[in-house]
C-alpha positions in Angstrom: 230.9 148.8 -148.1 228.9 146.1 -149.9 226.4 145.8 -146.7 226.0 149.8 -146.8 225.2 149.9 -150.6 222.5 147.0 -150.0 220.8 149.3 -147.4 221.1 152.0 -149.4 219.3 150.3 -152.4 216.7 148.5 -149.5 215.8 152.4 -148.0 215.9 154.1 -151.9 213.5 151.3 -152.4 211.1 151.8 -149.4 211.1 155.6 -150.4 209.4 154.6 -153.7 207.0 152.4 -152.5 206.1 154.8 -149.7 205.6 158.0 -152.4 203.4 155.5 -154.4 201.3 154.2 -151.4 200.8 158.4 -150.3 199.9 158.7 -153.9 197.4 156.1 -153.9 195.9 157.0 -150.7 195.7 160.8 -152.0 193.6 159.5 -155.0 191.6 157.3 -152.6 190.8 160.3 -150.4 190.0 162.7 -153.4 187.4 159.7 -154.8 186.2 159.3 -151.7 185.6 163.0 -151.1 183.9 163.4 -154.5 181.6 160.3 -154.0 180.6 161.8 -151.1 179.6 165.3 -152.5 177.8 163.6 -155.1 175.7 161.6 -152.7 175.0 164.6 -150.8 173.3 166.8 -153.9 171.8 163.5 -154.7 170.5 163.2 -150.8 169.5 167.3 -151.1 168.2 166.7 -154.7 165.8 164.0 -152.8 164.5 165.4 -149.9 164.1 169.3 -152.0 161.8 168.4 -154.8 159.7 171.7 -154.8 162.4 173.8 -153.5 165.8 173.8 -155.7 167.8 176.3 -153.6 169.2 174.1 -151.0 170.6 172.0 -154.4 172.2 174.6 -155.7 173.5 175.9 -152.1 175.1 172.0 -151.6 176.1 172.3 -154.7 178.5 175.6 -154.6 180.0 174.7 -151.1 180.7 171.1 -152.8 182.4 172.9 -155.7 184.6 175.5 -153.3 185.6 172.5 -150.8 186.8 169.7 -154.4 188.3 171.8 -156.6 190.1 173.9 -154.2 188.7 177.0 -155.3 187.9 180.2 -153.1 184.6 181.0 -154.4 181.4 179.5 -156.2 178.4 181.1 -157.8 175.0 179.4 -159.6 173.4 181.8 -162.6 170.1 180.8 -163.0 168.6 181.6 -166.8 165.8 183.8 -166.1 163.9 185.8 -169.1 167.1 185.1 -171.3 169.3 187.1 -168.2 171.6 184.9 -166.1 171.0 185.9 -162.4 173.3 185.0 -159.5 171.0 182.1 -157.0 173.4 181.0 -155.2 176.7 181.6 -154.0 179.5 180.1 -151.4 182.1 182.2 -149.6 181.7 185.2 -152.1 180.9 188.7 -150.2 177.8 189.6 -150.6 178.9 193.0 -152.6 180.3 190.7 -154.8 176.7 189.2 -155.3 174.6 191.6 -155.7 177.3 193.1 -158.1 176.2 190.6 -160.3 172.6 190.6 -159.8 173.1 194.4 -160.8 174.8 193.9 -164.1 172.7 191.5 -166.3 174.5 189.0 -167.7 173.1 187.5 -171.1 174.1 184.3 -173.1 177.4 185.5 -175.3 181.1 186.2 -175.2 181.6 189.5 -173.3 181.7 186.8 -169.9 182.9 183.3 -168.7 179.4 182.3 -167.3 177.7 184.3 -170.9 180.5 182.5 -172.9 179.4 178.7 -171.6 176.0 179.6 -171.7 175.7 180.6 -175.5 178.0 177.8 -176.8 176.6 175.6 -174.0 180.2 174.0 -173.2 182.9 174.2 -170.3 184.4 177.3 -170.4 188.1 176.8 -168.6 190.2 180.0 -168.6 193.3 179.2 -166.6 194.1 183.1 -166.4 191.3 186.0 -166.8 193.6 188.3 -166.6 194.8 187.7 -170.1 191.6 188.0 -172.0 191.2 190.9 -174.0 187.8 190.9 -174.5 186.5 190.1 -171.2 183.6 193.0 -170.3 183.7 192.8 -166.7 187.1 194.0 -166.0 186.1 195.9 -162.9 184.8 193.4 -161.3 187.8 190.3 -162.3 190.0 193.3 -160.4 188.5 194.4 -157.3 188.2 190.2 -156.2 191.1 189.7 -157.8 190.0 186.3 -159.7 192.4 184.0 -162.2 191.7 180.9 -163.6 187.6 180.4 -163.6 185.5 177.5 -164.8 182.1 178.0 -166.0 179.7 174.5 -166.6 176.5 175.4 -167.8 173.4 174.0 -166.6 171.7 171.8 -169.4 168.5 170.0 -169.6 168.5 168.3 -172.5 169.6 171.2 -174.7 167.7 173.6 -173.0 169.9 176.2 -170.8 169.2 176.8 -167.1 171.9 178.3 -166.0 175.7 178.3 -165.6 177.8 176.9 -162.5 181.4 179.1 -162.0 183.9 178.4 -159.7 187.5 180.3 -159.2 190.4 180.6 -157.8 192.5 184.2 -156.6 195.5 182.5 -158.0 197.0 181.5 -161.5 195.9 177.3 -160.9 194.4 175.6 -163.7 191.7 172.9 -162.2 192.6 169.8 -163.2 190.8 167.2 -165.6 189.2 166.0 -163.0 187.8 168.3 -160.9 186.4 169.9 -164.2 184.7 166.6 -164.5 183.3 166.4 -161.3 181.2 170.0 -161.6 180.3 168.6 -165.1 178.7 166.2 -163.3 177.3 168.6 -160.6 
């Protein structure tokens, strides 16, 4: 009996160490993976200097494929109007749904909310704001949590990053952080 509670401790034991070596090695890959979109943009960034688009499309497929999302879209500040520039997986209905309905700095939207405070903008459900101004369009794609990073030089506004999920998933500390740093 005494040998069989010894093995017992010995395999409880190996369990542990096991979940925490799958947990490092999960944190690892996740580093890894986010290094590696970063040096991509960076890469893009370099060999793009008069042409921004293929930035911004690196960017968006980073964003869908590191934070688990389903859908990415760029809003570029254009005569005070945020237009869509770039997008990744979205249908382009979706798209031009938003080229079609202006979207300016302020609080009526997620991407207009981050804009005019020029902050992160993290709603882990859309479905439970009461002010939100694009109802129609949070319905018929069916999108939850959203996070909106706008795009700052210096102060200056130049557009808004949004990225979201179909489900009720909060992103985590630090995928927000790594489109903050997109």
């Amino acid at each position: 009996l005494q040998t069989f509670a010894d093995q017992a401790v010995i395999a409880i034991e190996n369990v542990r160490l096991f979940a925490e070596l799958e947990a490092r090695n999960r944190d690892l890959t996740v580093a890894l993976e986010q290094q590696t979109a970063s040096s991509e943009i960076l890469r893009v960034i370099s060999q793009s200097q008069s042409d921004v688009q293929p930035v911004f499309d690196t960017i968006v497929s980073s964003a869908v494929r590191l934070c688990g999302s389903q859908h990415s879209l760029i809003f570029s500040l254009q005569d005070e109007v945020l237009k869509p520039v770039a997008r990744h997986v979205m249908s382009q209905e979706f798209f031009d749904y938003w080229a079609r309905s202006p979207l300016r700095p302020g609080k009526g939207s997620i991407a207009g909310g981050a804009a005019l405070e020029r902050r992160t903008i993290h709603i882990p459900d859309v479905a439970t704001l009461t002010a939100y101004e694009h109802r129609d369009a949070q319905q018929s794609q069916d999108f939850r949590t959203v996070l909106a990073v706008p795009l700052l030089r210096d102060d200056a506004l130049l557009g808004v990053i949004v990225t979201w999920k179909t489900i009720v998933e909060p992103f985590s500390d630090k995928q927000v952080e790594l489109i903050e740093t997109f």
